[in-house]
N, C-alpha and C positions, 0 to 999 in steps of 0.2 A: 403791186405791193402786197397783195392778197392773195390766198391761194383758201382753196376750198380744200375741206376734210367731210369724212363721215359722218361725224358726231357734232365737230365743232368747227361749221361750213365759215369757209370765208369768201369775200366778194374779191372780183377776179378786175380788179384796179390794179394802176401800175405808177410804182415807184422804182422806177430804175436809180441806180446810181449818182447822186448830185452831178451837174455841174460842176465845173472851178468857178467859184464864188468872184465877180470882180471886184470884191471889195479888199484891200492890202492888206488888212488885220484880219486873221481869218480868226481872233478872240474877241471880235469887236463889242462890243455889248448897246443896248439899245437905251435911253434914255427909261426908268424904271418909275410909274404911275405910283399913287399912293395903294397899299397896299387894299384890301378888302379885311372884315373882320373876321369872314371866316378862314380859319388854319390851312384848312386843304386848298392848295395851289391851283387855281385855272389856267390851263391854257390850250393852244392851238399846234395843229399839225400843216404846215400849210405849205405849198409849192406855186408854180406856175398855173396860172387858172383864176380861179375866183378873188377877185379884191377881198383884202385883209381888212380896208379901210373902218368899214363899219365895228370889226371888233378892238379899233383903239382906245386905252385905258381900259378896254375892260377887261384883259386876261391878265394874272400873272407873270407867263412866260412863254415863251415858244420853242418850236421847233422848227427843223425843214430837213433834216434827215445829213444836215453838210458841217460846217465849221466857221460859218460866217453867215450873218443874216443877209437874204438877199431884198429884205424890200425896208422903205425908212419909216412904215407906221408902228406908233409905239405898242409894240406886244409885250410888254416886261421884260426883263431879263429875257435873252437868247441862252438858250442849252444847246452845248456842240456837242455834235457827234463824229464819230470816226466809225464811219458806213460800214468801214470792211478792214481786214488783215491784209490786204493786197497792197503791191507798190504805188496804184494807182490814190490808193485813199491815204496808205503810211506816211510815205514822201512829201506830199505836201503837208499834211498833219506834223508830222516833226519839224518841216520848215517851218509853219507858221507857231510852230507852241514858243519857242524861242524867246518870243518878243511878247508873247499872249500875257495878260493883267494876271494877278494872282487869286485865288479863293473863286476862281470857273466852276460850271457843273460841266460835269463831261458823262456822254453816254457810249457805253459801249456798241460792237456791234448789231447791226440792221437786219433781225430775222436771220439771224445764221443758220436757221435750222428748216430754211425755204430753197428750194432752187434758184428761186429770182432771183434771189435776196443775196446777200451775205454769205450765205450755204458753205459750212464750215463745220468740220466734226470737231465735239467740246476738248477733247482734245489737243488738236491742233491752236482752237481760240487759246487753250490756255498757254501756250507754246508762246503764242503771240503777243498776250495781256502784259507783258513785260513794256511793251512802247506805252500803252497806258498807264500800268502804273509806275513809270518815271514820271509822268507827267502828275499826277497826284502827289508826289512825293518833291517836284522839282515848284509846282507852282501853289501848294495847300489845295489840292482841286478835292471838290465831292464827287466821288466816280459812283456813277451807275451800271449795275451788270448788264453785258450783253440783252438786248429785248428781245425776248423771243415774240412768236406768233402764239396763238391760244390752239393751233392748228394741232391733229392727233394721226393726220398721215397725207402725205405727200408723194409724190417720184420723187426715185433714186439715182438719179442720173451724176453721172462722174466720180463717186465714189470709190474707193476699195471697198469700206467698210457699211452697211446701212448708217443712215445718220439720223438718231432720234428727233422728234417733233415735240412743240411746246413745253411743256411740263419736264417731260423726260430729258428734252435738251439742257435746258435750264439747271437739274437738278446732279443732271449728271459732269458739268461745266464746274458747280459749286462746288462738287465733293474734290473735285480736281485741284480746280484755283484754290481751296482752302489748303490741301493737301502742301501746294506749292509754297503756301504764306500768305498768296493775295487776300484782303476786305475790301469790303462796298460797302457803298451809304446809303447805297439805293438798290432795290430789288427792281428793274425794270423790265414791261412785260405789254405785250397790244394783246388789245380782243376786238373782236368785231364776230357783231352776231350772225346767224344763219340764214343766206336769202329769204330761204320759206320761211322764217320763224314766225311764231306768233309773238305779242310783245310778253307775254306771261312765259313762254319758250325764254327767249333772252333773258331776262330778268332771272329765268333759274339757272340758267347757265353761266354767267356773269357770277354771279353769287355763287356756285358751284368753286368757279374756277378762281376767285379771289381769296378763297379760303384756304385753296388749296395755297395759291402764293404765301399768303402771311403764315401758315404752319411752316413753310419753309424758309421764308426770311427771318422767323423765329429760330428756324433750326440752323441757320448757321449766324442768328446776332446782327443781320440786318437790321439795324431799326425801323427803315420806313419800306413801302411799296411807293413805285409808279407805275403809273399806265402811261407809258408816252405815245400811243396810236389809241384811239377808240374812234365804234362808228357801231350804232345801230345800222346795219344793212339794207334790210326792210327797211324802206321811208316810210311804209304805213305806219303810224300813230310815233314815229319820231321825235315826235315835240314832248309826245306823254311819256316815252323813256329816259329822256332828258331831266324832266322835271323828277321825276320819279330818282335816276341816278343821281341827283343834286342834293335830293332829301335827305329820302328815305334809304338808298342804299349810302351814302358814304357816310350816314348818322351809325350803320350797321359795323362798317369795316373801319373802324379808327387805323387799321394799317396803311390803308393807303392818304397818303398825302398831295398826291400831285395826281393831273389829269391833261392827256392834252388832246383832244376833240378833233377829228379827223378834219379842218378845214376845207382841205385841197379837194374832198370829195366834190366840193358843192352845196351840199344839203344846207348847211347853215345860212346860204345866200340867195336874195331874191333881186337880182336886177343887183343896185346897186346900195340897197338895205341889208336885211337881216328878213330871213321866213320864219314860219313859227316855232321853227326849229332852234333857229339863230339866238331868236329873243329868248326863248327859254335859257338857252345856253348862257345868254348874259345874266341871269336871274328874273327877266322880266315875265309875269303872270299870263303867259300868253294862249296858253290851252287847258 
């Protein structure tokens, strides 16, 4: 799901392409907890792997990268995504929107601008954004822009053309889709910090890089930001960027609203608890 850069290294995990979900309503929605009093949305990034259990009632919302929740502990609202412009993700995306509830979050494409991922020049996504936004238009959905990576250089592999990385992908997609007519309601975007970092490292670069998003979700009338992937990388002092991210930086950035915590990693889970990572993340005083 990761890919590493020079400046803005990413860890080299793997998020291939969902599954087909076995569940029949790929808009299913999950049973929705009383809310928290704070505004900004918590939630989870989570796949095959580590039990969700422990984080029941206490996020928001989730994710899983597909269009239907695959496990039944209550994470809030489910957010769908449509992984990719491909037949493989379209096809069923259009079968199941059909029957899909009305007023969905829906997230655009998965690191389009990674090779793993998505990898799709802004461009061509804009080419594409039409299946999405019928569905914004067909069910009242709140769409979120494609999520880029925070990444600032990758391979070029299959291309014609090079295909710009984080910021520049994003930025260059907006001038486009605007040009087209498309809006968002959501500016969406992953970071994950740098192997080596120090935690003072991430924490500038985080900050660095969320500034940059809200100048541009200003600049085209976005109201809000999300971060639908995050992960301190370094597990050293994990728990203290957490607490730290919960604070003090999202007291800084009033743009972003939502958060969803890279689950699938691991880190947040210790056996069949929470580490101190975990607790932090639920708000509990734990480092």
């Amino acid at each position: 799901m990761f890919s590493q850069s020079l400046l803005f290294a990413l860890c080299a995990l793997a998020s291939a392409a969902p599954s087909a979900s076995p569940h029949g309503n790929a808009h299913s929605h999950q049973k929705h907890h009383e809310k928290r009093a704070d505004p900004v949305l918590r939630g989870i990034l989570y796949g095959l792997g580590a039990s969700t259990a422990p984080f029941a009632g206490h996020v928001d919302f989730s994710v899983n990268w597909a269009t239907a929740p695959s496990v039944q502990t209550d994470l809030g609202i489910f957010v769908n995504q449509l992984w990719g412009a491909d037949d493989n993700h379209r096809i069923p995306f259009q079968s199941a929107a059909a029957s899909g509830p009305e007023d969905e979050y829906l997230i655009g494409f998965n690191e389009p601008d990674l090779p793993a991922q998505a990898w799709i020049l802004p461009s061509d996504a804009v080419s594409a954004w039409h299946y999405i936004d019928d569905y914004k238009i067909s069910k009242s959905a709140k769409i979120g822009t494609p999520s880029v990576s925070n990444s600032i250089e990758a391979p070029q592999p299959g291309l014609a053309q090079p295909n710009p990385q984080g910021f520049a992908w994003i930025s260059a997609f907006l001038e486009q889709a605007t040009s087209a007519g498309y809006k968002f309601d959501m500016l969406c975007w992953h970071w994950y910090g740098g192997p080596k970092n120090s935690l003072a490292q991430d924490q500038d670069m985080i900050q660095q890089q969320a500034s940059q998003m809200a100048e541009l979700a200003s600049n085209y009338s976005i109201p809000v930001v999300w971060l639908t992937e995050m992960q301190r990388v370094n597990g050293d002092q994990e728990c203290q960027f957490i607490k730290w991210f919960e604070s003090t930086f999202l007291a800084a950035n009033p743009s972003i609203r939502a958060y969803a915590y890279n689950q699938f990693a691991g880190t947040l889970n210790n056996g069949a608890g929470l580490s101190l990572a975990g607790q932090a993340f639920i708000g509990q005083d734990a480092c």
